[in-house]
C-alpha positions in Angstrom: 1.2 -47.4 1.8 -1.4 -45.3 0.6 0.3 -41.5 0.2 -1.7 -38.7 1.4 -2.6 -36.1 -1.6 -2.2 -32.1 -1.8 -3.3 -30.0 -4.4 -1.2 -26.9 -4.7 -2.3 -23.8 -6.6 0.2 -21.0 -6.8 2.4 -19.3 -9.4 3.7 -22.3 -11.5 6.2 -24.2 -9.3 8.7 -24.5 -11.5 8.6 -20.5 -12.5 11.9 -18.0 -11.0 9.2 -16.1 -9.0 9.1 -16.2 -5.5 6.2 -17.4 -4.7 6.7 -20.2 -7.0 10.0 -20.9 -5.8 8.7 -21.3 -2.5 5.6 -23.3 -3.6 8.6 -25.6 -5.0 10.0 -25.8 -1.6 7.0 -27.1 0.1 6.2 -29.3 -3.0 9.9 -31.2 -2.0 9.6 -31.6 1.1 6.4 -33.1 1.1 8.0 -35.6 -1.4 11.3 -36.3 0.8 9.1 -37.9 3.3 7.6 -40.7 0.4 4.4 -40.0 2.1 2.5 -37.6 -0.3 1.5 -37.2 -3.8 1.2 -33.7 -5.3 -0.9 -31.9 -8.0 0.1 -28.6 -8.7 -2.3 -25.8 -10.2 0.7 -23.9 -11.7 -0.8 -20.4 -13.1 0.4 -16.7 -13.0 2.3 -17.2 -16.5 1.8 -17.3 -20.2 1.9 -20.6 -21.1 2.6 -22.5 -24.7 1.3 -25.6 -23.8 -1.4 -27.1 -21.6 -0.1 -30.5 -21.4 0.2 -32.0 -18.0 4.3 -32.2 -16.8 6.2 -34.3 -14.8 9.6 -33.8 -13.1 12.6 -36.7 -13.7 12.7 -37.0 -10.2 9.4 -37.6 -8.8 7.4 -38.6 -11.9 3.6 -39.5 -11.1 4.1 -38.3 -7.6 4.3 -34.7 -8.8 1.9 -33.7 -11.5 1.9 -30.0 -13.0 -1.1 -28.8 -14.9 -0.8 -25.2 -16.3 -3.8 -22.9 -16.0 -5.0 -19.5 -16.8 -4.6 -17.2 -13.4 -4.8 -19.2 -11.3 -7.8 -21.6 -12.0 -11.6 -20.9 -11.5 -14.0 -22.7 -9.9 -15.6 -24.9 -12.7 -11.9 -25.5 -13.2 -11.7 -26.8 -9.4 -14.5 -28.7 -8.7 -13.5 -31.0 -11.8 -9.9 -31.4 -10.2 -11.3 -31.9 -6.5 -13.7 -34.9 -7.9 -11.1 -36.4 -9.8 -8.3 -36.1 -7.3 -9.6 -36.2 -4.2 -7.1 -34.5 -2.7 -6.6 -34.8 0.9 -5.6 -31.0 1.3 -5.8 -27.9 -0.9 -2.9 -26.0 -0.1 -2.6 -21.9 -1.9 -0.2 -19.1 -1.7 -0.3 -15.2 -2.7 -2.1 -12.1 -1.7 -5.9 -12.7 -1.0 -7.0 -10.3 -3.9 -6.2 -13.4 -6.4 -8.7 -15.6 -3.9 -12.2 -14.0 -3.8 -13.4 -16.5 -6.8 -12.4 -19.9 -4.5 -13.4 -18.4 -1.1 -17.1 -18.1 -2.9 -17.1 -21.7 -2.9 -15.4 -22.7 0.4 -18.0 -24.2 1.6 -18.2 -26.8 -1.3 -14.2 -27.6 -0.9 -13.9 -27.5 2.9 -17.0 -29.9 3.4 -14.4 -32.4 1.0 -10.8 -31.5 2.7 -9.2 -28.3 4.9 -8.3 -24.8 3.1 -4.7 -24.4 3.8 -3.6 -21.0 2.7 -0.2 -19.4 2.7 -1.1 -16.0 3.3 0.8 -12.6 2.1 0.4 -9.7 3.1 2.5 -6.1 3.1 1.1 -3.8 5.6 -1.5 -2.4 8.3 -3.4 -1.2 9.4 -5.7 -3.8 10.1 -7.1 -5.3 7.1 -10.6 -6.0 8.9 -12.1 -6.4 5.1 -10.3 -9.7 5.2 -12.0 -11.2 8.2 -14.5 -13.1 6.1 -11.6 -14.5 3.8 -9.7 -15.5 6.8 -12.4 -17.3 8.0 -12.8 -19.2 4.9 -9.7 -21.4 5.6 -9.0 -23.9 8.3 -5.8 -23.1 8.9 -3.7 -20.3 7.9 0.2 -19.7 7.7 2.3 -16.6 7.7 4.9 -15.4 5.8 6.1 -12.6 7.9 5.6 -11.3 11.6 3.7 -8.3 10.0 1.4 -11.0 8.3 1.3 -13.6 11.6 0.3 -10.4 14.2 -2.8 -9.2 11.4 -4.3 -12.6 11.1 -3.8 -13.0 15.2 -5.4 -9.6 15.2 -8.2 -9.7 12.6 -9.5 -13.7 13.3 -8.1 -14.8 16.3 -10.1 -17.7 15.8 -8.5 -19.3 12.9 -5.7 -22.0 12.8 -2.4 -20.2 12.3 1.2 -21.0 11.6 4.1 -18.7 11.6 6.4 -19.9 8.6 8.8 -17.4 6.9 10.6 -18.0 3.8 13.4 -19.6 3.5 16.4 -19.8 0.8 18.9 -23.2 0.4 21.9 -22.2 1.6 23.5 -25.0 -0.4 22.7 -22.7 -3.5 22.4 -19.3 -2.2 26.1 -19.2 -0.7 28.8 -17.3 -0.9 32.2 -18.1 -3.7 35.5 -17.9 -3.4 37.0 -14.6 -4.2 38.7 -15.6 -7.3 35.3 -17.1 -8.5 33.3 -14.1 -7.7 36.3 -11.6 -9.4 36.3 -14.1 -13.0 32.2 -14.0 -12.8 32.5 -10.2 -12.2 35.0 -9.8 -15.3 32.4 -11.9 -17.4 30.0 -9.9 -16.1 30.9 -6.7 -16.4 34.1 -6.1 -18.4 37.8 -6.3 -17.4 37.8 -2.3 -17.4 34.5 -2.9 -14.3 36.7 -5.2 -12.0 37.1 -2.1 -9.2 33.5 -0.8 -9.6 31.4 -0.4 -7.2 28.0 -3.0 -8.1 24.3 -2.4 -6.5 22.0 -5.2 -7.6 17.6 -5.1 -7.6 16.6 -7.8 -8.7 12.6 -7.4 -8.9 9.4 -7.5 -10.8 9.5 -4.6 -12.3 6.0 -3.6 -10.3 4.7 0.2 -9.5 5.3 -1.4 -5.9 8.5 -1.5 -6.2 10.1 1.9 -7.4 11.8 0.6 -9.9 11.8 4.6 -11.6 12.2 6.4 -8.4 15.8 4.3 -8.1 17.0 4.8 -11.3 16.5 8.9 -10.6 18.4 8.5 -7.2 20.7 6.0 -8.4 21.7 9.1 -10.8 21.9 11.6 -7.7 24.1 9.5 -6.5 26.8 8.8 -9.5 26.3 12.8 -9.4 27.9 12.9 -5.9 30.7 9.6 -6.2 31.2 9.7 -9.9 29.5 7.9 -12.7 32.7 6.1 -13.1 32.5 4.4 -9.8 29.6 2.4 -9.4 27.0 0.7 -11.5 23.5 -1.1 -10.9 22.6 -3.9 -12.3 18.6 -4.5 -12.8 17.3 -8.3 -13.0 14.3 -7.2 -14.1 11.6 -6.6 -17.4 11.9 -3.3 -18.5 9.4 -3.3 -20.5 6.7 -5.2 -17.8 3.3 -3.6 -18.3 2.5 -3.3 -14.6 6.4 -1.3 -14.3 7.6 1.8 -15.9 9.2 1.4 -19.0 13.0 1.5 -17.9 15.2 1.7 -21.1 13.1 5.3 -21.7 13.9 6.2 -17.8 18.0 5.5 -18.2 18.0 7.1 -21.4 16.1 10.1 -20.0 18.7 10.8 -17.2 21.5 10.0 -19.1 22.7 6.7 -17.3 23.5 5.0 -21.0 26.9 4.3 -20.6 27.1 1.1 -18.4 26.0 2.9 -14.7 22.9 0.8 -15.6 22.9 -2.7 -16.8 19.8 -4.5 -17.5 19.5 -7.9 -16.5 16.3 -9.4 -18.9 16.7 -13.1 -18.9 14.8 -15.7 -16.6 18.0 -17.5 -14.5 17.9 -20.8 -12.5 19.0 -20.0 -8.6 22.3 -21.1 -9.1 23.2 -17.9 -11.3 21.4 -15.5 -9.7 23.5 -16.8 -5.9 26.5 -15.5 -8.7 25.1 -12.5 -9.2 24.6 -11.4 -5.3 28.3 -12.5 -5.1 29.1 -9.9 -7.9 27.3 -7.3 -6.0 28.4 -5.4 -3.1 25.0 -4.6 -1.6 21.3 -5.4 -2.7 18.7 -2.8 -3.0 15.1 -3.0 -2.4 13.4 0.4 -1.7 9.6 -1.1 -2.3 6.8 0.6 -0.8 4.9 -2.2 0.4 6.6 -5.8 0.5 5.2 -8.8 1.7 8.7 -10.6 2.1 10.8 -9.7 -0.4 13.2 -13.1 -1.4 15.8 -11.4 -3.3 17.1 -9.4 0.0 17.5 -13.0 1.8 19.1 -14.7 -1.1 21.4 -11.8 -0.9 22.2 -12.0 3.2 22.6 -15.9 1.6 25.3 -15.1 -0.3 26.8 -12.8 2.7 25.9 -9.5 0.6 25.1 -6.2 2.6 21.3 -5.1 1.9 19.5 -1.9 1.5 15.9 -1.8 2.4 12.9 -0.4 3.3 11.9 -0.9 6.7 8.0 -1.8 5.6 6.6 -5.5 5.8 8.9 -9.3 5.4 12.0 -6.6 5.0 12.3 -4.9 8.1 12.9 -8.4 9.9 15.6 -9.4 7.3 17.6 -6.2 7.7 18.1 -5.8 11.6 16.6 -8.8 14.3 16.0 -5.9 16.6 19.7 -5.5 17.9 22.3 -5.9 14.9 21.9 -4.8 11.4 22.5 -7.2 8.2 22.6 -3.3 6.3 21.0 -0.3 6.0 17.4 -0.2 6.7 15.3 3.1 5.6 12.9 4.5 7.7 10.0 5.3 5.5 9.3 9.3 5.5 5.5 9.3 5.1 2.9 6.5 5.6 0.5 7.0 2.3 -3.2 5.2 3.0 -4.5 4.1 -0.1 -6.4 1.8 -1.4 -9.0 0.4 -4.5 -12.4 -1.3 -4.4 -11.0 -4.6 -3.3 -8.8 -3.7 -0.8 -10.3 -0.1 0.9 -6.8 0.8 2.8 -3.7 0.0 3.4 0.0 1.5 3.8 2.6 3.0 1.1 5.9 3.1 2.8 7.1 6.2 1.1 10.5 7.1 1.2 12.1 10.5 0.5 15.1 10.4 -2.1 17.5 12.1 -0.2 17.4 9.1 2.2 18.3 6.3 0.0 21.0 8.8 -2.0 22.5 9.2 1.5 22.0 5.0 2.5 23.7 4.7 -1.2 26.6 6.8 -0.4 27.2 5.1 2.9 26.7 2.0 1.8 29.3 2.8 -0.7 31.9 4.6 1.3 32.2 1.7 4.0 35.3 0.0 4.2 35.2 -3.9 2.7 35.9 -5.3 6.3 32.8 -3.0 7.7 30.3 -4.9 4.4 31.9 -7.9 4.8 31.0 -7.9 8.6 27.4 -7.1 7.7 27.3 -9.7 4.8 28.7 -12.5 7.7 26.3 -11.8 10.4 23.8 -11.4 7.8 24.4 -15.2 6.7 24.2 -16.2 10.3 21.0 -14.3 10.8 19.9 -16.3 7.8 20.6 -19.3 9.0 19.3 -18.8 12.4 16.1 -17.2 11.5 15.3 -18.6 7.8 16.6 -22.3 8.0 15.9 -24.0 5.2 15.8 -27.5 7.0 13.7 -26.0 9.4 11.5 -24.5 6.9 11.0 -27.8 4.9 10.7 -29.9 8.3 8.3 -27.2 9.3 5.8 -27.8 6.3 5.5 -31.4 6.9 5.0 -31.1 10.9 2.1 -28.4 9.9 0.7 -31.0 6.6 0.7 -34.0 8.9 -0.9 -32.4 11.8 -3.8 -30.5 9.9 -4.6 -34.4 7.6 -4.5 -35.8 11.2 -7.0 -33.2 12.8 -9.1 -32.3 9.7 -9.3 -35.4 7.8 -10.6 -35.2 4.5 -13.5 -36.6 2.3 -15.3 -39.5 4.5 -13.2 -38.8 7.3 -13.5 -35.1 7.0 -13.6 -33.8 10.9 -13.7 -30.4 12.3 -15.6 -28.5 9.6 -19.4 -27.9 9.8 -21.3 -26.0 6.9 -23.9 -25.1 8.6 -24.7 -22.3 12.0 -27.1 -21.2 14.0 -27.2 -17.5 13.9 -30.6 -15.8 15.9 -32.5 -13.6 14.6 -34.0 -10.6 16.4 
């Protein structure tokens, strides 16, 4: 049988970040069904070595070749020739895209443009009408994302398909597991304390400052013996604020703040959400946001944001899975790539006050939240579902589109008049 084959560019697959984690996701499923063969442009990392890489399990079906950003089109055109892929299949925010778009024409008259499209906030993002158009079909992370792209090209192919996370891994441990990890964790002396977890890039999106200021507003209020926040993060990232000077500077040095710095498979990380009593993420513009759902996963209360993929993890529209902040002012800004969009600003009082709450509820009233938020998760954000998803959507658009010299559905040319 001759296996269909997708090229995948993304954030290397194999990286802890979340868009390569998902890439991963769709990259296995694919290769459950022994139908496809995968090549993966794996950028948005420093890499050592360019050599070509191959997993144990799926050997010359799934081929990883490192690259700079995520490729460029000299780069392309040499892997589409030699390839011949059947789809090309990408994933982040458009902003990373404009260089490949330039060149649709050349790739889509060869195979379909599948992209996996991110995107944070409105209004509108008209400016991207003429990317949108650039792919035959598109898919969407979140219902923010879905109702902009049904909005701004109502045209275009389009697939509704939120993250997911394996329950398998992201699950919640038995008590006695969770309090020994907690002890390893933390200390003996640490085994009552109260533990927030944000587990982030540590990205000016992502108020990664603003927390550590409130976080110390609220120790103020409860007692800086009481609670403690653990950060998986770099402090020292160059697109964050440089967090060791932050803690120092508002005297959280003696173990309210522990930093988390090294890269963990998914397996620790579900250990650390079971550590936690609630997950923060107070971005101000958020696409998804992955580590709130591994956290609901685990059965752990969230705090969030109600801006973008996190408003529709916290509450469904009736219940709440947590605490969900209404953002105080709506910010429009913008740069010469993207000319507007929101900041979800929130005011510190608001997440001091969700804090305290959060903190003050009984374990019964969290663990409530944490349960319905795992059933939420598995209703909404099934992983089967998600996987079985992918292929229904891959094996429909190689049926419709075709590719190469049975390429259907795509025409490079239009008649436009002119007046």
């Amino acid at each position: 049988m001759n296996k269909k084959k997708i090229l995948t560019i993304s954030d290397h697959p194999l990286a802890p970040s979340g868009v390569g984690t998902q890439t991963k996701y769709v990259i296995e499923a694919l290769l459950k069904t022994g139908r496809y063969q995968v090549v993966s442009l794996g950028g948005a990392v420093k890499h050592d070595d360019y050599t070509p890489r191959k997993t144990q399990q799926w050997q010359d079906d799934w081929v990883i070749y490192p690259v700079d950003g995520y490729s460029n089109q000299e780069q392309l055109r040499l892997f589409l020739r030699n390839e011949r892929p059947d789809v090309v299949w990408f994933m982040t925010d458009p902003r990373f895209w404009g260089w490949m778009w330039q060149i649709d024409h050349e790739i889509r008259s060869l195979c379909p443009l599948v992209y996996y499209h991110v995107w944070d906030n409105y209004p509108l993002p008209k400016y991207n009408k003429k990317w949108y158009l650039s792919n035959d079909a598109i898919c969407t992370i979140s219902k923010v994302t879905d109702d902009i792209v049904a909005n701004v090209t109502p045209e275009v192919e389009r697939y509704y398909v939120p993250h997911a996370v394996d329950v398998n891994v992201f699950k919640k441990l038995p008590a006695a597991d969770m309090m020994n990890s907690k002890i390893q964790t933390l200390g003996s002396e640490s085994k009552d304390k109260f533990v927030f977890l944000w587990n982030n890039r540590n990205a000016r999106r992502k108020q990664s400052g603003s927390l550590l200021f409130w976080f110390k507003e609220f120790l103020d209020k409860v007692g800086h013996e009481a609670a403690c926040l653990i950060m998986h993060t770099d402090p020292k990232d160059p697109n964050g604020q440089d967090l060791t000077e932050i803690i120092k500077e508002v005297g959280l040095t003696d173990g309210q703040v522990l930093l988390s710095t090294n890269k963990y498979p998914p397996e620790h990380l579900a250990i650390m959400y079971n550590i936690a009593d609630c997950t923060v993420n107070i971005s101000d513009a958020e696409g998804f946001g992955l580590a709130t759902l591994e956290s609901l996963s685990c059965q752990t209360p969230i705090i969030a944001t109600m801006t973008g993929g996190l408003q529709e993890q916290v509450t469904n529209g009736e219940e709440w899975f947590g605490i969900g902040l209404e953002p105080a002012s709506k910010a429009i800004i913008g740069s010469q790539e993207i000319p507007w969009i929101y900041e979800d600003r929130l005011n510190g009082a608001d997440v001091v006050a969700a804090l305290t709450k959060m903190y003050e509820m009984s374990k019964e009233e969290r663990d409530h939240l944490g349960e319905r938020g795992h059933q939420h998760v598995l209703m909404n954000y099934n992983f089967e579902k998600f996987q079985a998803r992918w292929v229904e959507i891959i094996d429909g658009i190689c049926e419709t589109h075709g590719s190469w010299d049975d390429r259907k559905n795509y025409q490079a040319w239009k008649f436009t008049e002119i007046k």
